[in-house]
C-alpha positions as MATLAB code, in Angstrom:
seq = 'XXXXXXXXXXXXXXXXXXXXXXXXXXXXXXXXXXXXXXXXXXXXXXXXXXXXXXXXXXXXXXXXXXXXXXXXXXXXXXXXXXXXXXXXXXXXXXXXXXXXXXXXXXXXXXXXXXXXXXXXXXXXXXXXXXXXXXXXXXXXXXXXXXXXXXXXXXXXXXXXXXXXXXXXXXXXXXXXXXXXXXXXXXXX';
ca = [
      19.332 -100.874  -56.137;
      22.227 -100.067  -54.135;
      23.075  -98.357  -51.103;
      22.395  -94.507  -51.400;
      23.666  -92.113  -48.562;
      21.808  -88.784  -48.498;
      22.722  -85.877  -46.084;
      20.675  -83.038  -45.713;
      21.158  -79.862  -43.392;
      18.044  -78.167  -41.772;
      17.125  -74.910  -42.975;
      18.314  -72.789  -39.790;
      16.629  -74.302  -37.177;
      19.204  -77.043  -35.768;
      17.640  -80.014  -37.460;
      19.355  -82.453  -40.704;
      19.109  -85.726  -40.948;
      21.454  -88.831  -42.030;
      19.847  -91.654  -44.132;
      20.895  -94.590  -45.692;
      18.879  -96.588  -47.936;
      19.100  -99.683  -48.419;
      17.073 -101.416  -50.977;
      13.433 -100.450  -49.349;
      14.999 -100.309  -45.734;
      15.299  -96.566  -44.745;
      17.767  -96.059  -41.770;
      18.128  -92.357  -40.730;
      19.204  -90.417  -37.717;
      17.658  -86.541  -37.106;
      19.538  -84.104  -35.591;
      16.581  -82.925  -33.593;
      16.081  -86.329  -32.348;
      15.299  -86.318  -28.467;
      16.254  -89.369  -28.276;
      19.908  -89.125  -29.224;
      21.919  -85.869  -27.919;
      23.738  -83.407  -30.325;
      27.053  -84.776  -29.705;
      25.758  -87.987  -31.273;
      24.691  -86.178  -34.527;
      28.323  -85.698  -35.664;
      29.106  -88.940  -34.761;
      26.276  -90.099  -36.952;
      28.032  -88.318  -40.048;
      30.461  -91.275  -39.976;
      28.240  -94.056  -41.065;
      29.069  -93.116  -44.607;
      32.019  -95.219  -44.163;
      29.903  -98.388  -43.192;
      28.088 -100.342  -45.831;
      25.628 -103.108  -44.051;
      22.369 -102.163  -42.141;
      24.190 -104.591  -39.640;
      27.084 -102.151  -38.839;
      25.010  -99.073  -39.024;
      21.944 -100.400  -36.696;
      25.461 -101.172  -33.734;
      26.421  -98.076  -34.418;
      23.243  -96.672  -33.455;
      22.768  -98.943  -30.989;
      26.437  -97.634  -29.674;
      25.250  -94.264  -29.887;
      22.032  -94.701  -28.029;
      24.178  -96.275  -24.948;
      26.110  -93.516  -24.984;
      23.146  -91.017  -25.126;
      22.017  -93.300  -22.284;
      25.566  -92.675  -20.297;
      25.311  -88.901  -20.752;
      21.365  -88.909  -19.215;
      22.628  -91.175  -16.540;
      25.540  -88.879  -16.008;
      23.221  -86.051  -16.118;
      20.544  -87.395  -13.260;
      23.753  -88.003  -11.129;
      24.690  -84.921  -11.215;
      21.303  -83.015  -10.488;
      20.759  -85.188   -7.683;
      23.806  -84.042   -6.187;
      23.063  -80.329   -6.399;
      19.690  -81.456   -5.210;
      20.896  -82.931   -2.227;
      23.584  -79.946   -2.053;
      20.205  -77.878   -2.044;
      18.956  -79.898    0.751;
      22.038  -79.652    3.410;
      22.264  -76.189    2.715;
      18.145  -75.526    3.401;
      18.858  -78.046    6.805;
      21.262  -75.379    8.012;
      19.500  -72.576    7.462;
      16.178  -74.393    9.219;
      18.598  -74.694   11.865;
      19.916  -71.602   12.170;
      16.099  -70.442   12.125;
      14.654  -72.603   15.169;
      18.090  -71.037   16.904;
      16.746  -67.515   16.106;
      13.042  -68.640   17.239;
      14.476  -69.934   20.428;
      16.785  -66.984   21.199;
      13.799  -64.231   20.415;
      10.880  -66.262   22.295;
      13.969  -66.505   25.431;
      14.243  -62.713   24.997;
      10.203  -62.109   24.516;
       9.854  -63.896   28.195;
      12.530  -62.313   29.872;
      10.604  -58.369   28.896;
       7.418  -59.875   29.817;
       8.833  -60.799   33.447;
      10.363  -57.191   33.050;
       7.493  -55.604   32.515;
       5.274  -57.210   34.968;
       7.650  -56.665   37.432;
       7.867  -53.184   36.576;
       3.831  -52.860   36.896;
       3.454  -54.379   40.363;
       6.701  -52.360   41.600;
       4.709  -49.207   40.020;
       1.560  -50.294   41.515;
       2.438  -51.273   44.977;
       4.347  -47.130   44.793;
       1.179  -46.017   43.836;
      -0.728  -47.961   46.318;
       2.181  -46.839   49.304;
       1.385  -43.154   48.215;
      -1.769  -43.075   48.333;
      -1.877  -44.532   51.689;
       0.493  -41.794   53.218;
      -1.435  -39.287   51.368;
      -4.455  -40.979   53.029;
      -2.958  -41.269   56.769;
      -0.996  -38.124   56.783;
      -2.563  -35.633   55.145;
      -6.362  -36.620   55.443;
      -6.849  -36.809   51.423;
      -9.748  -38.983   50.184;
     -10.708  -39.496   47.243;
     -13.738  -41.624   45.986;
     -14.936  -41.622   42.504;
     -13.087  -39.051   41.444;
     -14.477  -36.837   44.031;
     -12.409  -34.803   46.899;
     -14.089  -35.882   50.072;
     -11.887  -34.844   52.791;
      -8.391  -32.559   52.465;
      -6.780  -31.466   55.734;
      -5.400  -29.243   55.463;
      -7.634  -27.815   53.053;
      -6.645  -27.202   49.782;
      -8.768  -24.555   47.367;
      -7.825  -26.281   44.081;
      -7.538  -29.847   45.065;
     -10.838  -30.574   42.827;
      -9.693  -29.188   39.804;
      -6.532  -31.197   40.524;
      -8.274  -34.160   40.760;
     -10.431  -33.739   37.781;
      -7.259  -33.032   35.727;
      -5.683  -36.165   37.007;
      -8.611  -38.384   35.945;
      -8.551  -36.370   32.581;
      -4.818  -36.486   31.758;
      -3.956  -39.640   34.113;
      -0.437  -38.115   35.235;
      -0.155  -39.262   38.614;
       3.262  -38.057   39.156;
       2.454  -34.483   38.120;
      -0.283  -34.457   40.561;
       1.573  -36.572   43.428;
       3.724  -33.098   42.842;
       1.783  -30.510   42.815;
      -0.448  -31.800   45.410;
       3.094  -31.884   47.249;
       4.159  -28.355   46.975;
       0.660  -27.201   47.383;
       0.349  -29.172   50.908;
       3.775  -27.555   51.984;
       3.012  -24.271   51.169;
      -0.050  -24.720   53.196;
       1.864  -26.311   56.362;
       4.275  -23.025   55.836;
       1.430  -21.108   55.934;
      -0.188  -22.169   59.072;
      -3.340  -22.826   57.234;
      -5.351  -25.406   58.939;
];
């Protein structure tokens, strides 16, 4: 029998083969092969020129290192953009607990702000309504008038509209002009 050499091309999808035949051996190389890369198909073409099973199966072998090279080539380089991946996620973690610290730093400093601000506001309040208490004879209890001296005709309805609207300032004023228009007045 001899040696026969038969190439055949796919039809359109990518794949051919390469065989040889050897008396009842059968050696053959696919182009869609996983195991060997594309680059090795052309170099597969050659083996026309060889004419043992002995030279063909080292070149296959030869081939199948060098499929082995590329793959090894090819994990090398995916874990370096892995680990390229890595640094660069690192960094921004970094950058991130910066950011975390800097807010939560921030987020402290307007909570001492503002709780400043409130007992400032409240120990105001408190002072006012002392001198409106120890001056003027105002009392208030429950949200009734119980004493105004001098006496004021709307001070109820000005009371009831400060527990309605809760504008102390607008009332603090009010209150104010009414009181000195009374002390102009001479009322008692």
């Amino acid at each position: 029998m001899g040696k026969q050499w038969k190439s055949e091309e796919g039809n359109g999808g990518g794949g051919g083969a390469i065989e040889i035949r050897d008396g009842g051996a059968l050696y053959g190389v696919r182009a869609g092969d996983r195991r060997l890369p594309p680059r090795a198909f052309g170099a597969a073409r050659s083996l026309a020129d060889h004419t043992t099973p002995y030279q063909y199966t080292a070149v296959v072998l030869d081939l199948k290192d060098k499929a082995y090279e590329l793959t090894g080539e090819s994990i090398s380089n995916t874990t370096a953009t892995n680990e390229h991946l890595r640094s660069l996620e690192g960094s921004e973690g970094q950058e991130r607990r910066i950011c975390k610290f800097v807010i939560s730093n921030q987020l402290e400093a307007i909570e001492a702000l503002e709780a400043k601000s409130d007992a400032t506001g409240k120990k105001n309040l408190e002072e006012a309504i002392m001198w409106y208490k120890r001056f003027l004879g105002f009392q208030v209890v429950g949200g009734e008038v119980l004493h105004c001296a001098p006496f004021l005709k709307d001070s109820e309805e000005l009371v009831k509209d400060l527990n309605c609207s809760n504008d102390m300032f607008k009332f603090v004023r009010i209150m104010r002009e009414k009181f000195q228009a009374a002390a102009i007045n001479g009322t008692p």
